[in-house]
Backbone as CSV, one residue per row, in Angstrom:
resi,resn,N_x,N_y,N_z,CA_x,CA_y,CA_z,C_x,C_y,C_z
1,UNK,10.925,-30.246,-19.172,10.986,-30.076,-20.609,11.853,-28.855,-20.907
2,UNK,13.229,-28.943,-21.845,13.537,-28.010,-21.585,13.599,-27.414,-23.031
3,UNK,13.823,-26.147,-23.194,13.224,-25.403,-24.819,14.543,-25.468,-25.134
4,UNK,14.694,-25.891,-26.435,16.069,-25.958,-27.432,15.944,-24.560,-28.067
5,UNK,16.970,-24.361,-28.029,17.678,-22.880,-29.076,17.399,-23.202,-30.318
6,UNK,17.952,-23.749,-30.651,17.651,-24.380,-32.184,16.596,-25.643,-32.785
7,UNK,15.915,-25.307,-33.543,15.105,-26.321,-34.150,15.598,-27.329,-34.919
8,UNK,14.964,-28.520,-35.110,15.676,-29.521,-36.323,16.013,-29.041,-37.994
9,UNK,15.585,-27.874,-38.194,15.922,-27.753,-39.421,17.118,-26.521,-39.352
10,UNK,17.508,-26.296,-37.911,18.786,-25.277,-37.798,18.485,-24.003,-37.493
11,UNK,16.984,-23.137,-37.598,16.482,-22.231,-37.539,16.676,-22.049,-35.974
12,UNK,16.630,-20.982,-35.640,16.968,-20.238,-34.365,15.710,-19.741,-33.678
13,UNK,15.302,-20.583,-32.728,14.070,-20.133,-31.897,14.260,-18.671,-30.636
14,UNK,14.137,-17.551,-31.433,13.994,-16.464,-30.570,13.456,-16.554,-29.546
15,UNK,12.347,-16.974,-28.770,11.424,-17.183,-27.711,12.635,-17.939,-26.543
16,UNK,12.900,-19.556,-27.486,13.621,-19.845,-26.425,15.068,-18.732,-25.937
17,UNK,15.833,-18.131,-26.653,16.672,-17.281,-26.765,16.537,-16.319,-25.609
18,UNK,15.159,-15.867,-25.964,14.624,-14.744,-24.920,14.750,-15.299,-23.525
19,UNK,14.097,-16.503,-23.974,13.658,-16.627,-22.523,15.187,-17.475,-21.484
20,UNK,16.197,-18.265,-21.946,17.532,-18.175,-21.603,18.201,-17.159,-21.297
21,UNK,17.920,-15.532,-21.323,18.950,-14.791,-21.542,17.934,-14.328,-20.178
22,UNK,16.839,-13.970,-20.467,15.890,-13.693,-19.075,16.075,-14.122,-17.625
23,UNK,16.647,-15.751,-17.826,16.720,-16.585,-16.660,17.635,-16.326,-15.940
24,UNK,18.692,-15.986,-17.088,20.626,-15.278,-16.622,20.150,-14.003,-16.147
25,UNK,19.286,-13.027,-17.088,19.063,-11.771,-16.123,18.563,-11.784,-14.588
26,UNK,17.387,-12.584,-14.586,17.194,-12.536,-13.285,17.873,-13.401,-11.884
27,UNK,18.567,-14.248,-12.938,19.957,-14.672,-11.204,20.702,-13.746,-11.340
28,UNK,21.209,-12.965,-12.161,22.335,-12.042,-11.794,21.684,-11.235,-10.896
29,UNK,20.081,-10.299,-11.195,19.609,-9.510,-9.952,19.304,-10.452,-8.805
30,UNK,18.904,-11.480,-8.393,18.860,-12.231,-7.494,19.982,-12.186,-6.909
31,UNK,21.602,-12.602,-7.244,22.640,-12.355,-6.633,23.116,-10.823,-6.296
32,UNK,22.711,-10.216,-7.518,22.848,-8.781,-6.459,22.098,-8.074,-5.341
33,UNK,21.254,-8.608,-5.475,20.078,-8.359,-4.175,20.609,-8.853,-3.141
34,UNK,21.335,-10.153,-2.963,21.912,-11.094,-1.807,22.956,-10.715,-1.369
35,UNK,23.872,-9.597,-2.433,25.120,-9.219,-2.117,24.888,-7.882,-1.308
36,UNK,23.667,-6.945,-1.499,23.056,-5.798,-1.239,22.842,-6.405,0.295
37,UNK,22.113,-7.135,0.117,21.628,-7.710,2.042,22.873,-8.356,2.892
38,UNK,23.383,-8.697,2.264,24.865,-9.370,2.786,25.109,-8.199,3.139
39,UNK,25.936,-7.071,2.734,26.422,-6.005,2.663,25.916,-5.289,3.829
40,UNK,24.718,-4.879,3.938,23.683,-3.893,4.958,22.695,-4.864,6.164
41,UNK,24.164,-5.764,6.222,24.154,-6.769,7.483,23.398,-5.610,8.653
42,UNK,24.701,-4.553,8.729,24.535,-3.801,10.543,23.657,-2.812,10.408
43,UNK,23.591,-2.456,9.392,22.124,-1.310,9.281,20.702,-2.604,9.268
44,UNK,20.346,-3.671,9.092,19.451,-4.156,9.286,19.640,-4.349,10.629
45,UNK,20.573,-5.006,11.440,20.732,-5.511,12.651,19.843,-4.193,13.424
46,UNK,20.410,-3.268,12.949,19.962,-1.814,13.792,19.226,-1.797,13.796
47,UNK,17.889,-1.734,12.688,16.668,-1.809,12.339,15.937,-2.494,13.404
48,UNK,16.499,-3.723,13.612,15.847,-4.924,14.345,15.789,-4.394,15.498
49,UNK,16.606,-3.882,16.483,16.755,-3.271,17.225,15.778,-2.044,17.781
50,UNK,15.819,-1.348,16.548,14.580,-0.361,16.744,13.592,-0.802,16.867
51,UNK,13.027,-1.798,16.347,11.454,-1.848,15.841,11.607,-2.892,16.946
52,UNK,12.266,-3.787,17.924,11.968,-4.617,19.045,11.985,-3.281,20.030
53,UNK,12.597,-1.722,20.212,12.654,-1.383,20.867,11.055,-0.385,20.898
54,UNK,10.449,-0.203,19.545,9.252,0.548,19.430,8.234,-0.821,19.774
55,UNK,8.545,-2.110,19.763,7.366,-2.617,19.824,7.312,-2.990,21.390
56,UNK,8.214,-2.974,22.494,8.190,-2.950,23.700,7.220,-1.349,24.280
57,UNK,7.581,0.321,23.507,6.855,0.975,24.123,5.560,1.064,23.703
58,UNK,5.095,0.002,22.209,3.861,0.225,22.359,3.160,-0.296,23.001
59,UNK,3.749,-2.042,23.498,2.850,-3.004,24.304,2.904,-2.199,25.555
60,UNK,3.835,-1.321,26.482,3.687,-0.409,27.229,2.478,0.318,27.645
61,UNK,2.512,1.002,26.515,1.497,2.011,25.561,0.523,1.436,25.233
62,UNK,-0.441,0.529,25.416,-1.166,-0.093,24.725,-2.186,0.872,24.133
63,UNK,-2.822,1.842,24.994,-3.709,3.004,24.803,-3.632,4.067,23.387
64,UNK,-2.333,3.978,23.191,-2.004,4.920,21.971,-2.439,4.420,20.505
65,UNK,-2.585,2.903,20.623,-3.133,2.384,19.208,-4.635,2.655,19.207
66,UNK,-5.418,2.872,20.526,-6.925,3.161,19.923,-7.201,4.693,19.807
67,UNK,-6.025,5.838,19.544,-6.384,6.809,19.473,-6.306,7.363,17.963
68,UNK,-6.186,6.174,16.851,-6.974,6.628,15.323,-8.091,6.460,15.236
69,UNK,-8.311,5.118,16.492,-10.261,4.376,15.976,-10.958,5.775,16.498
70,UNK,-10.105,5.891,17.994,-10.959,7.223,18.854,-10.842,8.512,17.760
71,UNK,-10.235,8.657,16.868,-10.709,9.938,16.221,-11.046,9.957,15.047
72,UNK,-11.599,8.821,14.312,-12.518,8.507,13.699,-13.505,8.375,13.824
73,UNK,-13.590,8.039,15.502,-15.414,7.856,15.710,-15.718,9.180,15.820
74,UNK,-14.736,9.985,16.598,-15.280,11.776,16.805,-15.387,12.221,15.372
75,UNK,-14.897,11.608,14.222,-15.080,12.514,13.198,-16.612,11.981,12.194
76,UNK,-16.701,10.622,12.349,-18.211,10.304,11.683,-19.295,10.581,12.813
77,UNK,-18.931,10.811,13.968,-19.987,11.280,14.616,-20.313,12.436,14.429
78,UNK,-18.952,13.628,14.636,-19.211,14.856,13.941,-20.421,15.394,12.195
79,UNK,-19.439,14.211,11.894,-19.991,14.956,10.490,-21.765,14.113,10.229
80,UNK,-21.940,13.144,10.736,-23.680,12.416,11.086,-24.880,13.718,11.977
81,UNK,-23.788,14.219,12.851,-24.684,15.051,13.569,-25.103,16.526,12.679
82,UNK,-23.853,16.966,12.074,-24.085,18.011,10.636,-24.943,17.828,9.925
83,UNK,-24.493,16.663,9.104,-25.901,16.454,8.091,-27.089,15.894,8.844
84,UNK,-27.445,15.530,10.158,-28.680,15.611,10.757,-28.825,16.776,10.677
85,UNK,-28.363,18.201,11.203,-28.983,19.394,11.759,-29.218,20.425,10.182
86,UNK,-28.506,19.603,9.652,-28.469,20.057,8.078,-30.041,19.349,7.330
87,UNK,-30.391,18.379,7.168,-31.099,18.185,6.769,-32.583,19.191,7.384
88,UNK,-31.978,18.483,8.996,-33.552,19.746,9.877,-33.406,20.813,9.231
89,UNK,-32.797,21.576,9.125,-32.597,23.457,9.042,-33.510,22.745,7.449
90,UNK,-32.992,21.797,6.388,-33.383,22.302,5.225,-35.235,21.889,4.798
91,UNK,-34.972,20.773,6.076,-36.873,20.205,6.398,-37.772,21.233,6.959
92,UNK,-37.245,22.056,6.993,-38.119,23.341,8.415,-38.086,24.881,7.635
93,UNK,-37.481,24.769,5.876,-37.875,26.296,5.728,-38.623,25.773,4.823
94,UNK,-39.159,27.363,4.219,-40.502,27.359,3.520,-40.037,27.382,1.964
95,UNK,-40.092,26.978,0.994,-39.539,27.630,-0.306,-40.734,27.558,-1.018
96,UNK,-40.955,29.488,-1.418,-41.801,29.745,-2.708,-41.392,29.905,-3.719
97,UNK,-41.662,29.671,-4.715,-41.776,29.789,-6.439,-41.758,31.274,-6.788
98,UNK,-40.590,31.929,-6.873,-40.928,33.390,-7.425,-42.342,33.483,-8.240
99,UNK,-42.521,34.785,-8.173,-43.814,34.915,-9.373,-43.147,36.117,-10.409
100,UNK,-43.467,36.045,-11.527,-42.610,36.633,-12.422,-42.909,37.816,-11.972
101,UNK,-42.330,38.657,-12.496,-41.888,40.334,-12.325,-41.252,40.580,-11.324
102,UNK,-40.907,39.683,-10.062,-40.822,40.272,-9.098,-38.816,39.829,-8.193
């Protein structure tokens, strides 16, 4: 279905207007985007290159990807064992009620 510019009585449908001039805007950025990637052919090629060459030393490396989980567990373990020894220290003192004057 496609939206007419103009109505039967000659009046000029803005919407469709808009939305024709929209469709031209966005193939023109579509073609410049294609001309942009066309263009930065050998800097992507390079890219590719790198990231096949980082993903060979991590499968290498396999060990180095569990050393965020490994210092996350040292850090909720850390901070579980705090507020355990935190809570004790605050379960184990005495608190009195001032008495006035004093």
């Amino acid at each position: 279905m496609a939206i007419e510019a103009e109505t039967e009585n000659g009046n000029t449908n803005w919407t469709a207007v808009m939305f024709k001039s929209s469709v031209y805007i966005l193939w023109g950025l579509i073609a410049g985007f294609a001309i942009c990637v066309c263009c930065m052919y050998s800097n992507i090629y390079i890219s590719i290159k790198v990231l096949k060459t980082a993903a060979i030393v991590i499968v290498r490396n396999f060990y180095v990807l569990l050393v965020p989980f490994l210092a996350q567990l040292c850090i909720m373990t850390w901070a579980g064992l705090w507020i355990f020894n935190f809570m004790y220290l605050i379960s184990t003192a005495s608190i009195t009620q001032p008495k006035a004057g004093s």
